[in-house]
TIBA-810661 format. One record per residue (C-alpha): residue number from 1; residue in three letters; chain; x, z, y. Coordinates in nm, 3 decimals, decimal comma, padded with zeros to 5 digits. Layout:
! residues N
{k NUM&r ala&c A&px X&pz Z&py Y} .
...
***
This chain:
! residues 345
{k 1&r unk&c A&px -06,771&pz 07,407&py -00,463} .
{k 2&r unk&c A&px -06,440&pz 07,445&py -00,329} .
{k 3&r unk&c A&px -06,155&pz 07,263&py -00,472} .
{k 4&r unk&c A&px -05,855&pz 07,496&py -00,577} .
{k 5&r unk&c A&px -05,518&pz 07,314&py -00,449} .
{k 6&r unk&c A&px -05,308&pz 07,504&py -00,733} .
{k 7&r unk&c A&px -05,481&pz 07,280&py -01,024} .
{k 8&r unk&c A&px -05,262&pz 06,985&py -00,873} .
{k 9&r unk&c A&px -04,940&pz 07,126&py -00,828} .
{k 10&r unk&c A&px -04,872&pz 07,034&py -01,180} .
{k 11&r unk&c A&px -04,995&pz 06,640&py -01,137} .
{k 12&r unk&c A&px -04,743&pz 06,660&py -00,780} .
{k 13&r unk&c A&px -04,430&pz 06,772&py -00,953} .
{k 14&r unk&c A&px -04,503&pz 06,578&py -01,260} .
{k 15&r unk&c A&px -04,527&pz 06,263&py -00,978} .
{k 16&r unk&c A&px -04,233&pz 06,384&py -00,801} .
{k 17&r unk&c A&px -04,020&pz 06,404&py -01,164} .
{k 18&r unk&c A&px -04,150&pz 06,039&py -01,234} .
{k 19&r unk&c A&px -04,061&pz 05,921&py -00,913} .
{k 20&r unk&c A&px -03,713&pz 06,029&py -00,949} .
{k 21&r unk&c A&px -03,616&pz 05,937&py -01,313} .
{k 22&r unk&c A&px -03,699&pz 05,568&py -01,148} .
{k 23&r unk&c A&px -03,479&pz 05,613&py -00,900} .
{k 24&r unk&c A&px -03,240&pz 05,743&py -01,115} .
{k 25&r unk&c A&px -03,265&pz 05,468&py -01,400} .
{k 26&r unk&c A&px -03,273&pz 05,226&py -01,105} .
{k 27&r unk&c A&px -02,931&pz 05,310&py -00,976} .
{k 28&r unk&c A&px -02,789&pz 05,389&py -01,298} .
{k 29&r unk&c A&px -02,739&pz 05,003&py -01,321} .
{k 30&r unk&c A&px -02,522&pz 05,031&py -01,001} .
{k 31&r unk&c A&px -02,331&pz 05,305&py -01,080} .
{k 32&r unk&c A&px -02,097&pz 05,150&py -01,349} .
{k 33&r unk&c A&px -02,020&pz 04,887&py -01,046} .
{k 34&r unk&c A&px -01,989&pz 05,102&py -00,770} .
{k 35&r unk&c A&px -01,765&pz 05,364&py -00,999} .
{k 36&r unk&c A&px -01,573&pz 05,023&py -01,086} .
{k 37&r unk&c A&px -01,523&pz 04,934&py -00,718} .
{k 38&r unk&c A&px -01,422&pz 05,328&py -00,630} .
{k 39&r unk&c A&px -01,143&pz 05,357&py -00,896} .
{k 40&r unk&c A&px -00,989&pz 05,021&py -00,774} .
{k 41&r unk&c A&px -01,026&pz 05,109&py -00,416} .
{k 42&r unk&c A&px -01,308&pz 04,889&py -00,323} .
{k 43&r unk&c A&px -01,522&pz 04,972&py -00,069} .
{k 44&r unk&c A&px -01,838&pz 04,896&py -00,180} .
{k 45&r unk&c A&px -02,117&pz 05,187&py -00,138} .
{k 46&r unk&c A&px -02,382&pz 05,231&py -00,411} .
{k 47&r unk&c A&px -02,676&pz 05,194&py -00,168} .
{k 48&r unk&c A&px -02,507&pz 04,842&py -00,033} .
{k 49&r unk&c A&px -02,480&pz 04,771&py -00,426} .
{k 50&r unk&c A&px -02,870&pz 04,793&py -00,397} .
{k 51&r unk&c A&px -02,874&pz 04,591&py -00,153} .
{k 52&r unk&c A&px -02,752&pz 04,320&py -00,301} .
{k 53&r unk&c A&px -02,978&pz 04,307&py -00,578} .
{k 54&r unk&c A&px -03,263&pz 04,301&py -00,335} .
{k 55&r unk&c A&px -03,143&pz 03,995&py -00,148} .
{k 56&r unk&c A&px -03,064&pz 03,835&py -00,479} .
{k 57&r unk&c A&px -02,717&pz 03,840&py -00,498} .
{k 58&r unk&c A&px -02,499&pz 03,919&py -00,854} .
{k 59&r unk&c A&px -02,344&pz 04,243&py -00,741} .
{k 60&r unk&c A&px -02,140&pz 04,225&py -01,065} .
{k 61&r unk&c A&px -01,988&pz 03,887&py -00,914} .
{k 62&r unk&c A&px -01,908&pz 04,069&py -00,583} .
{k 63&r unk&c A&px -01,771&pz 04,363&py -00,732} .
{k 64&r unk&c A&px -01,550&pz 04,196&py -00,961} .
{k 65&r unk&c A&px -01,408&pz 03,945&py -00,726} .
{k 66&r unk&c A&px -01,360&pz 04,205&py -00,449} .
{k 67&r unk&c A&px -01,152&pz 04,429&py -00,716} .
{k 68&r unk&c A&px -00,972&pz 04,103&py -00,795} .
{k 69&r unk&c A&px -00,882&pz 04,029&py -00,402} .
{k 70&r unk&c A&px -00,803&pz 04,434&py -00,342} .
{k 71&r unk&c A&px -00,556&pz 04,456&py -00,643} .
{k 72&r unk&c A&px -00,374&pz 04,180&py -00,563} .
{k 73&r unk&c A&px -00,320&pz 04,276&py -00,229} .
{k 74&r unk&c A&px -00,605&pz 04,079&py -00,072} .
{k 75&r unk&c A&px -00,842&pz 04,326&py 00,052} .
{k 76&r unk&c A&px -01,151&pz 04,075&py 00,162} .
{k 77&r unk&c A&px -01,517&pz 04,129&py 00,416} .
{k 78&r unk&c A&px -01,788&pz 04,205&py 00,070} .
{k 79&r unk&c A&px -02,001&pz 04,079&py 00,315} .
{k 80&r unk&c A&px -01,830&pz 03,727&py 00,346} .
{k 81&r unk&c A&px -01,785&pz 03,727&py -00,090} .
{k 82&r unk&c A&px -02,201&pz 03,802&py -00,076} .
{k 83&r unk&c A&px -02,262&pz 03,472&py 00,238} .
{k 84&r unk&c A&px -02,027&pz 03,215&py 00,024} .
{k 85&r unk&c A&px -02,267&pz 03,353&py -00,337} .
{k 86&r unk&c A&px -02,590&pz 03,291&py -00,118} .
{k 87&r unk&c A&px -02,401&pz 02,932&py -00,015} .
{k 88&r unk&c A&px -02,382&pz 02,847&py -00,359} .
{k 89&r unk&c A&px -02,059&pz 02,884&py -00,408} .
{k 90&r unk&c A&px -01,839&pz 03,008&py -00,705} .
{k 91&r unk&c A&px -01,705&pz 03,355&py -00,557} .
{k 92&r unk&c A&px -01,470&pz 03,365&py -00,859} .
{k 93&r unk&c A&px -01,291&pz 03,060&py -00,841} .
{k 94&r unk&c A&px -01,249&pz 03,089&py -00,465} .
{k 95&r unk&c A&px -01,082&pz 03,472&py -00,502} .
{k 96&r unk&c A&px -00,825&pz 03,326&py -00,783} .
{k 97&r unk&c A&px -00,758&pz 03,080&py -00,580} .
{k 98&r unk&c A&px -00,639&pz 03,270&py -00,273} .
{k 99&r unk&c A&px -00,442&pz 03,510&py -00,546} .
{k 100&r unk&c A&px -00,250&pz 03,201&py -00,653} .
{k 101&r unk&c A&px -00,253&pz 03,093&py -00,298} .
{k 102&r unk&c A&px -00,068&pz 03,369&py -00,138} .
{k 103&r unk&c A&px 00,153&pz 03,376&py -00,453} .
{k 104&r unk&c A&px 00,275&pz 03,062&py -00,333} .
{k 105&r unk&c A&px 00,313&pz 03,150&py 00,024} .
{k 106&r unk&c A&px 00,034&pz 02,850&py 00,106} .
{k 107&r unk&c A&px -00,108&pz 02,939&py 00,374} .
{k 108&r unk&c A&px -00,488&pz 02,945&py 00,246} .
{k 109&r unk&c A&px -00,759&pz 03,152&py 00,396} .
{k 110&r unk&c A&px -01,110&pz 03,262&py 00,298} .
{k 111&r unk&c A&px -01,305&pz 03,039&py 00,505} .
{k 112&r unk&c A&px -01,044&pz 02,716&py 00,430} .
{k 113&r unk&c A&px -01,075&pz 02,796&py 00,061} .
{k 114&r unk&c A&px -01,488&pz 02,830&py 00,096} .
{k 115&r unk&c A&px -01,528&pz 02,521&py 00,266} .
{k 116&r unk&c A&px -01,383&pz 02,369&py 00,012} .
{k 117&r unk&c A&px -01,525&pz 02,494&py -00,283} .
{k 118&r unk&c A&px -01,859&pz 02,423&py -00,069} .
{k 119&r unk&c A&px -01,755&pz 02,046&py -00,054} .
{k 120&r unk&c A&px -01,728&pz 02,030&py -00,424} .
{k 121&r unk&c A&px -01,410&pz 02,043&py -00,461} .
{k 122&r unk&c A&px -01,225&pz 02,273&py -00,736} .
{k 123&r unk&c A&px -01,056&pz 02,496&py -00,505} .
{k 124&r unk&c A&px -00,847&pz 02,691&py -00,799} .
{k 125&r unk&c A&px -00,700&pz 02,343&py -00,980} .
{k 126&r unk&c A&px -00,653&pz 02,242&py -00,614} .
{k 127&r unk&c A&px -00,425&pz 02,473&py -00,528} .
{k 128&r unk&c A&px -00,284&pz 02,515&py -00,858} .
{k 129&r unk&c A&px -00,160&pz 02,134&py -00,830} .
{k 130&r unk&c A&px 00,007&pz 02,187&py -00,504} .
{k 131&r unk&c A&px 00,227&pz 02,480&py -00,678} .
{k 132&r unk&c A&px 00,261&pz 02,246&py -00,997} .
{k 133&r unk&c A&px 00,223&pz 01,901&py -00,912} .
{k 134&r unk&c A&px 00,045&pz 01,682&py -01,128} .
{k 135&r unk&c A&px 00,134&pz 01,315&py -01,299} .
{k 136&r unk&c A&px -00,125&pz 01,024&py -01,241} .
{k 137&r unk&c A&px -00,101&pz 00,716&py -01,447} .
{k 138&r unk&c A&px -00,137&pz 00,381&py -01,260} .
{k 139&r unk&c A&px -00,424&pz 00,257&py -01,430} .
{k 140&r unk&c A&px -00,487&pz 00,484&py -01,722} .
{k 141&r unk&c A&px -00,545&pz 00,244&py -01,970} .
{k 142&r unk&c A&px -00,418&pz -00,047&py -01,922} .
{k 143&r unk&c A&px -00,156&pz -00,240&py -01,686} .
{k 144&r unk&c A&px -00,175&pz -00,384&py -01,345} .
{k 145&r unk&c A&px -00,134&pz -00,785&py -01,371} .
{k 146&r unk&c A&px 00,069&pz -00,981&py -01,074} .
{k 147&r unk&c A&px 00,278&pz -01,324&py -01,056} .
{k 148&r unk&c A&px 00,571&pz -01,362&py -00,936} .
{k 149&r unk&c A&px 00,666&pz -01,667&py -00,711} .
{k 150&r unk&c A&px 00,778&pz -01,821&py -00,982} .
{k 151&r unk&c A&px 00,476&pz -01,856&py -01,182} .
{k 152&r unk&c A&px 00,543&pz -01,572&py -01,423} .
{k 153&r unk&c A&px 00,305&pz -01,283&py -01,462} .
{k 154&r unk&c A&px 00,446&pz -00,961&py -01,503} .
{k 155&r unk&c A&px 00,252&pz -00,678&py -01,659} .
{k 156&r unk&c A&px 00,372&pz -00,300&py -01,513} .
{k 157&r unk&c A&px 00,250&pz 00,079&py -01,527} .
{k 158&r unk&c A&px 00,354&pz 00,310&py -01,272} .
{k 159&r unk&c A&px 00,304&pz 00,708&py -01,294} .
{k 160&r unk&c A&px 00,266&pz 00,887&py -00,961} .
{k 161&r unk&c A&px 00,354&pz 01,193&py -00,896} .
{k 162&r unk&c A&px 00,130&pz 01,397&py -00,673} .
{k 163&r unk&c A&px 00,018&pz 01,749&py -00,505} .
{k 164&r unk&c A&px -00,223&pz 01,855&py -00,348} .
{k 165&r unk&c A&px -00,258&pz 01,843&py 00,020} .
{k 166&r unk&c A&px -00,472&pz 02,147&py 00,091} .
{k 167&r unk&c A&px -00,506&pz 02,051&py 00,473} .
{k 168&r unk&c A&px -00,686&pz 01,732&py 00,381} .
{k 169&r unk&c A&px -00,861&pz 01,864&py 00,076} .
{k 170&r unk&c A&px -01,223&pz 01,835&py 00,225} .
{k 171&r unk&c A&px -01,285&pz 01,481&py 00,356} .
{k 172&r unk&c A&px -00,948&pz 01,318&py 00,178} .
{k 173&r unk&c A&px -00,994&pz 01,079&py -00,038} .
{k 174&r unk&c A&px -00,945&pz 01,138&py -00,423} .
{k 175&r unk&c A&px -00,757&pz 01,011&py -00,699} .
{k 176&r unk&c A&px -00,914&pz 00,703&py -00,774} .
{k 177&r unk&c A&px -00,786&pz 00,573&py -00,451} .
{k 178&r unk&c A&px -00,442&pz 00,672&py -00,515} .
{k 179&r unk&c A&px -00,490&pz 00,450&py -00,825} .
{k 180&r unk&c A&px -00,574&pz 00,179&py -00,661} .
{k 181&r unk&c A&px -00,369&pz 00,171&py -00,383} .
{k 182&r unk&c A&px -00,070&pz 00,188&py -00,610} .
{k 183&r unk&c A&px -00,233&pz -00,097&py -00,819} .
{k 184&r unk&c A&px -00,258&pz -00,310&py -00,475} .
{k 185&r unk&c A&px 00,064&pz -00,207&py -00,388} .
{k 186&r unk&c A&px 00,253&pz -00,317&py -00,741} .
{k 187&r unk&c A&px 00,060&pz -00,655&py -00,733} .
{k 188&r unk&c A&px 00,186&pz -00,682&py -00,386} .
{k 189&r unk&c A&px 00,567&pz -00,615&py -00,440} .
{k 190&r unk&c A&px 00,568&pz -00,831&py -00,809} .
{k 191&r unk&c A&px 00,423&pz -01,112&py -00,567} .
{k 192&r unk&c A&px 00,661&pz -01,097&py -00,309} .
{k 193&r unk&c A&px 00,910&pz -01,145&py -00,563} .
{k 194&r unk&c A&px 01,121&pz -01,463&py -00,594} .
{k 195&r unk&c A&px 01,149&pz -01,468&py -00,970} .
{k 196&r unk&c A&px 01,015&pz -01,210&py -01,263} .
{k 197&r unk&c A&px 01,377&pz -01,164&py -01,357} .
{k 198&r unk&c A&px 01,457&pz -00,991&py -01,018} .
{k 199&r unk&c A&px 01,161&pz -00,786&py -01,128} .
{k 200&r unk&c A&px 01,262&pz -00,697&py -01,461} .
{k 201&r unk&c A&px 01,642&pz -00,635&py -01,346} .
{k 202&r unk&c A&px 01,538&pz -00,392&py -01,105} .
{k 203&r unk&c A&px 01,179&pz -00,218&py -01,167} .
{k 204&r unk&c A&px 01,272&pz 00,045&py -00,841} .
{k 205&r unk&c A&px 01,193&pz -00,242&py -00,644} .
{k 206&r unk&c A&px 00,830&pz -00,191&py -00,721} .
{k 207&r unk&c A&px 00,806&pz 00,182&py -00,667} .
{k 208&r unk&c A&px 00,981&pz 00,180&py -00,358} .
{k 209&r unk&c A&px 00,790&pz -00,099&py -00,222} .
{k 210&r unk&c A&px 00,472&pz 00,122&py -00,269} .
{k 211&r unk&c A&px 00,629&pz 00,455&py -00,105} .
{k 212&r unk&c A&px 00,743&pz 00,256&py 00,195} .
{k 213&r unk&c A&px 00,344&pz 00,137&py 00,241} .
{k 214&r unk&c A&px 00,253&pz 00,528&py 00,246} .
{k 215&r unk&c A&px -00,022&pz 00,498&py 00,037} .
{k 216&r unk&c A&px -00,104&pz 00,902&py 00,098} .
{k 217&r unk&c A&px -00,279&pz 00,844&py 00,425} .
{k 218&r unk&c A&px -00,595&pz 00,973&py 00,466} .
{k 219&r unk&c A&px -00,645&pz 01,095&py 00,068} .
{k 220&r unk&c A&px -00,576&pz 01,484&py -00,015} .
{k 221&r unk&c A&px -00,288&pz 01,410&py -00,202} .
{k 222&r unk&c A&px 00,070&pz 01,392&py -00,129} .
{k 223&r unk&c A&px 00,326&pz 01,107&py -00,329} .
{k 224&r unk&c A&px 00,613&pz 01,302&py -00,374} .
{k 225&r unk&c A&px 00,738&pz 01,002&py -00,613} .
{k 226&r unk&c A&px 00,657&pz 00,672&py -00,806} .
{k 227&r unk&c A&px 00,779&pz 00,632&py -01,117} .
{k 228&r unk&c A&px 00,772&pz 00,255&py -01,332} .
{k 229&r unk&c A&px 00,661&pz 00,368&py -01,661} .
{k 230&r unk&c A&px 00,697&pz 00,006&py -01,848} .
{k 231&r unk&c A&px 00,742&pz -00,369&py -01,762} .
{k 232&r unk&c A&px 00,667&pz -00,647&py -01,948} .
{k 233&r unk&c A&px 00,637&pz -01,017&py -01,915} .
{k 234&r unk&c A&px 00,277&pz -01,180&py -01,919} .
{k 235&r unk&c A&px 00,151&pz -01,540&py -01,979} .
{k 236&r unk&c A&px 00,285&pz -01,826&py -01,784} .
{k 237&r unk&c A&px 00,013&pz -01,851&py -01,486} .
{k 238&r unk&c A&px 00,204&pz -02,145&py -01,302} .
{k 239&r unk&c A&px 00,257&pz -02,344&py -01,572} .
{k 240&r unk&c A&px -00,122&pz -02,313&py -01,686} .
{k 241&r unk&c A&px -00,223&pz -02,365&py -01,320} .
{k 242&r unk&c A&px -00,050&pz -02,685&py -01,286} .
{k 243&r unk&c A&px -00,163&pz -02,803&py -01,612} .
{k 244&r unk&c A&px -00,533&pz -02,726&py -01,504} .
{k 245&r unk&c A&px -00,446&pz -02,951&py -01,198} .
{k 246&r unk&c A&px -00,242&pz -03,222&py -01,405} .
{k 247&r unk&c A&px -00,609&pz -03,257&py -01,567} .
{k 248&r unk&c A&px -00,854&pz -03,226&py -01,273} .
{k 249&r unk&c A&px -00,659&pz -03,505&py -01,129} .
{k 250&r unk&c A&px -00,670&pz -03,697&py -01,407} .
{k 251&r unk&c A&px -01,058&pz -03,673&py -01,447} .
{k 252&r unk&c A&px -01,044&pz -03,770&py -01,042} .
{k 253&r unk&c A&px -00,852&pz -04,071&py -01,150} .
{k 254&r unk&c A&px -01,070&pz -04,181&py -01,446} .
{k 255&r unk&c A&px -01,402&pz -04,150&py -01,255} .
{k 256&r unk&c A&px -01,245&pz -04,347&py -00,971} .
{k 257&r unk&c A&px -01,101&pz -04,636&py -01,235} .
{k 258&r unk&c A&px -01,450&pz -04,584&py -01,364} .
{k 259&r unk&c A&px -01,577&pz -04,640&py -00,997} .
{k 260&r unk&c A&px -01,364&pz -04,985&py -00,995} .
{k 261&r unk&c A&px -01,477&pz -05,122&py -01,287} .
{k 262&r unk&c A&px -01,824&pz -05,076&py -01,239} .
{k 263&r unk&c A&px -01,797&pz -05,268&py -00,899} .
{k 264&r unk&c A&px -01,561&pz -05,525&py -01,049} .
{k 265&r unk&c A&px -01,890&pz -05,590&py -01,352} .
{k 266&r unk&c A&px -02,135&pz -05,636&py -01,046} .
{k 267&r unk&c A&px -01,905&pz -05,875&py -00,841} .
{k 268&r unk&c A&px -01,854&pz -06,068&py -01,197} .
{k 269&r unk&c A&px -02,225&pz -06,084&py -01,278} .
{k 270&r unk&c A&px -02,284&pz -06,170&py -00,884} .
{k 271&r unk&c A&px -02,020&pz -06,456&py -00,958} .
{k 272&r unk&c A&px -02,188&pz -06,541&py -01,266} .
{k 273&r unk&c A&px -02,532&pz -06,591&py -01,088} .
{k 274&r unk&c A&px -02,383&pz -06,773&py -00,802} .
{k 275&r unk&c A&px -02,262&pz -07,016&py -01,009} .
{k 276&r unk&c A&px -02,575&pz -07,069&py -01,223} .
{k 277&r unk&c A&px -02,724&pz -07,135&py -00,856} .
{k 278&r unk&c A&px -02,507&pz -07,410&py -00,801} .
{k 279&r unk&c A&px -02,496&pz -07,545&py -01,116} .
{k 280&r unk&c A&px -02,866&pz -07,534&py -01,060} .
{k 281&r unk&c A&px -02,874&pz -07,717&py -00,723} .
{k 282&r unk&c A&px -02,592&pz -07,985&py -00,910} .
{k 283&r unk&c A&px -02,814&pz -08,037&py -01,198} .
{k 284&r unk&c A&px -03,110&pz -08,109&py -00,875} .
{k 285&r unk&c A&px -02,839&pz -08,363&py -00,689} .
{k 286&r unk&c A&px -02,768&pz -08,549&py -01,021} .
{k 287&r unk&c A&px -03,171&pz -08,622&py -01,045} .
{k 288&r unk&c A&px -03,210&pz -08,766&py -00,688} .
{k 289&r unk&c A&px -02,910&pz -09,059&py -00,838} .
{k 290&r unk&c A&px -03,109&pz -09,262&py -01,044} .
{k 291&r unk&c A&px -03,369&pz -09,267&py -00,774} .
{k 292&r unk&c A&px -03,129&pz -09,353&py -00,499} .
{k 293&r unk&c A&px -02,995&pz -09,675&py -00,747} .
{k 294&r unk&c A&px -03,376&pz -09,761&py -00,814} .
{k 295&r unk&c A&px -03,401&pz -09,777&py -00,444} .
{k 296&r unk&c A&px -03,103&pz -09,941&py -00,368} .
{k 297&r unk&c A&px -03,221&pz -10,180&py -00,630} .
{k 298&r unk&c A&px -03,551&pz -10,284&py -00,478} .
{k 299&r unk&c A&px -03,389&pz -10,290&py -00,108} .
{k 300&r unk&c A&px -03,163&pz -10,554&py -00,246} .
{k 301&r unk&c A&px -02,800&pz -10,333&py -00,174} .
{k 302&r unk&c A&px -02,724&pz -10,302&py -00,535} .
{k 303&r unk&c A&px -02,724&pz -10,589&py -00,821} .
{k 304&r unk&c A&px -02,699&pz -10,595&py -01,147} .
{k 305&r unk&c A&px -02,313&pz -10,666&py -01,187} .
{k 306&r unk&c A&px -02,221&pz -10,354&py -00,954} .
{k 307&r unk&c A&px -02,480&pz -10,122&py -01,194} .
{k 308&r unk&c A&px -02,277&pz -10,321&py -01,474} .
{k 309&r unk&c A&px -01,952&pz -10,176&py -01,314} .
{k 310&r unk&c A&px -02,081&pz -09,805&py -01,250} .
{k 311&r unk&c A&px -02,172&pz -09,781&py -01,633} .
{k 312&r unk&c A&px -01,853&pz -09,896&py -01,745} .
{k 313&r unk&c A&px -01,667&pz -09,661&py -01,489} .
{k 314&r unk&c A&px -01,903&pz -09,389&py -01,604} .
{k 315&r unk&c A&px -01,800&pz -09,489&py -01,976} .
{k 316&r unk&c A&px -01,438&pz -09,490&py -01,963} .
{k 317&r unk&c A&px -01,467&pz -09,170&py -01,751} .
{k 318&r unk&c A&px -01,633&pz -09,019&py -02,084} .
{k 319&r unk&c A&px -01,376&pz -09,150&py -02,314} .
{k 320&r unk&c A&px -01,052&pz -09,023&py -02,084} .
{k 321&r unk&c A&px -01,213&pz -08,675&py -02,104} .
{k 322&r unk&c A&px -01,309&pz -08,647&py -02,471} .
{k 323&r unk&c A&px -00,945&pz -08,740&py -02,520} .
{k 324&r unk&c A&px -00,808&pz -08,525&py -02,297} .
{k 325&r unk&c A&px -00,994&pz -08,271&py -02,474} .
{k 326&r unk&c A&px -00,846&pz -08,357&py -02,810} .
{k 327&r unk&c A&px -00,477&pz -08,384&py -02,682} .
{k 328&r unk&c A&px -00,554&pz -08,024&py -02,523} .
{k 329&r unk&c A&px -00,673&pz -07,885&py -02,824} .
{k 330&r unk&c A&px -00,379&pz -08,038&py -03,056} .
{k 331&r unk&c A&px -00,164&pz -07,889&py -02,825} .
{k 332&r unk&c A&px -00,295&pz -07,533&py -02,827} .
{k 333&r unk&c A&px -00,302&pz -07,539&py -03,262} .
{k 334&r unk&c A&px 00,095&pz -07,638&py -03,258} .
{k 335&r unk&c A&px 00,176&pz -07,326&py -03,030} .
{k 336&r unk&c A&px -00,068&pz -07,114&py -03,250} .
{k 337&r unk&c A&px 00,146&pz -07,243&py -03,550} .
{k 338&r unk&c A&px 00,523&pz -07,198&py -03,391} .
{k 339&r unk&c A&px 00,425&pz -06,813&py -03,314} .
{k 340&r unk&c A&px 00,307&pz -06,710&py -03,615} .
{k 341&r unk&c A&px 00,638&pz -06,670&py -03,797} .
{k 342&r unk&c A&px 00,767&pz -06,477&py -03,508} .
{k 343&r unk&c A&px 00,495&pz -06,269&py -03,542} .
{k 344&r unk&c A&px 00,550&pz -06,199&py -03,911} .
{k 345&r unk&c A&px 00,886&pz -06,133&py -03,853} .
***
């Protein structure tokens, strides 16, 4: 049976007719792009259009920043917009930023600006705070604390004025260093100051203390002035200081008169016992006299009229004292009595 090649001519053309209403619908979503880019005089082709949607790039971010760069007078390489999208960058904000850029007679180029914006950085405020420069408030919240010499804190806010250096934009350092250099310098000036008053007479002193330290190195800013937003007096850190030391060496001083004491209780007690010794070893001597009489008695060197004589010395020794005593004690009562009435008085 032989096959007759005319009963597929229908399924062919009816292939070929499929085939190109694809084609068609598939560049229909180009053509509103590429008719975009044509008008505006963008060179962009449809089939490079296509392209771009195969190597999975936004052609509608291309084409609109490209129209952007070519009506302002910037006509950029489509295929560097389409390298910086597949970097991961934000095509947009890098185009408006070389608009403003060239506005402003900065100097900025496409592969400065993409760098940048590939570093993180915000290319468009960037270069829209070197045309307008911006105010930074030294801290934010609060104020930066510092002592004078003479023992006086002093509380004071500074507000820097800044712009962007677009040079040092990727690798400078950011705000928050500007911040705190101007914090270190401030605590540095207020402490180099003789008195608070000289301070609070003449705040400049503060601000151009800082700009002479040229706190701007290395960060992508540049201080184009330093402004002392408010002063005010803080608590008295000298006077608190010295207090704190007034007391520390008075606790030093009561432990060592505690120190003193103690030692002076153990010599006393030491005292105390030394004497009980040797009232001890008196108490021993006293015992070995009757035995050295009873002796001296049987070896014939003591009679009984010299014991007679040692009793009666030993007697009237007894009777001087307990009068002595009396007379002491009479005498004590009379001065007790003769400072009494002062004492009432």
């Amino acid at each position: 049976m032989l096959l007759d090649i005319s009963d597929y001519v229908p399924w062919a053309i009816g292939g070929v007719l499929l085939l190109f209403v694809i084609v068609v619908i598939f560049l229909l979503r180009f053509v509103t792009l590429w008719i975009q880019a044509y008008m505006s005089g963008t060179k962009i082709g449809l089939f490079q259009l296509v392209g771009m949607s195969l190597r999975k790039v936004n052609p509608t971010v291309i084409v609109r920043g490209a129209i952007s760069a070519t009506q302002a007078g910037l006509p950029l390489n489509v295929n560097d917009l389409e390298a910086h999208y597949l970097a991961g960058g934000n095509v947009i904000n890098v185009v408006r930023a070389l608009i403003a850029a060239d506005r402003a007679n900065l100097g900025l180029d496409f592969r400065q600006a993409a760098a940048i914006d590939l570093a993180g950085r915000d290319v468009l405020d960037a270069v829209q705070t070197c045309v307008n420069p911006k105010v930074i408030d030294c801290p934010a919240a609060s104020k930066v604390a510092a002592m004078a010499k003479d023992g006086i804190q002093v509380l004071a806010k500074a507000r820097v004025t800044v712009r962007t250096n677009i040079q040092r934009l990727v690798g400078g350092a950011t705000e928050d260093t500007i911040v705190a250099r101007v914090g270190e310098g401030i605590v540095s000036t207020i402490g180099s100051s003789g008195s608070h008053k000289d301070v609070l007479e003449n705040p400049d002193l503060i601000s151009k203390g800082v700009l002479q330290k040229g706190l701007d190195a290395g960060t992508a800013f540049e201080i184009l002035s330093i402004d002392i937003a408010d002063v005010d007096i803080g608590d008295n850190i000298g006077a608190r200081l010295q207090a704190d030391q007034a007391e520390a060496d008075k606790r030093v001083a009561q432990a060592a008169a505690e120190s003193r004491r103690a030692m002076a209780v153990a010599a006393e007690q030491e005292n105390v016992a030394d004497i009980a010794a040797n009232r001890a070893k008196l108490v021993l001597a006293e015992a070995e006299v009757p035995k050295a009489m009873a002796d001296a008695f049987r070896s014939g060197n003591l009679g009984v009229l010299d014991f007679q004589r040692i009793r009666n010395i030993e007697a009237d020794t007894k009777m001087r004292s307990q009068i002595a005593a009396g007379e002491e004690a009479h005498l004590k009562s009379e001065s007790q009595k003769k400072k009494m009435p002062g004492e009432n008085d």
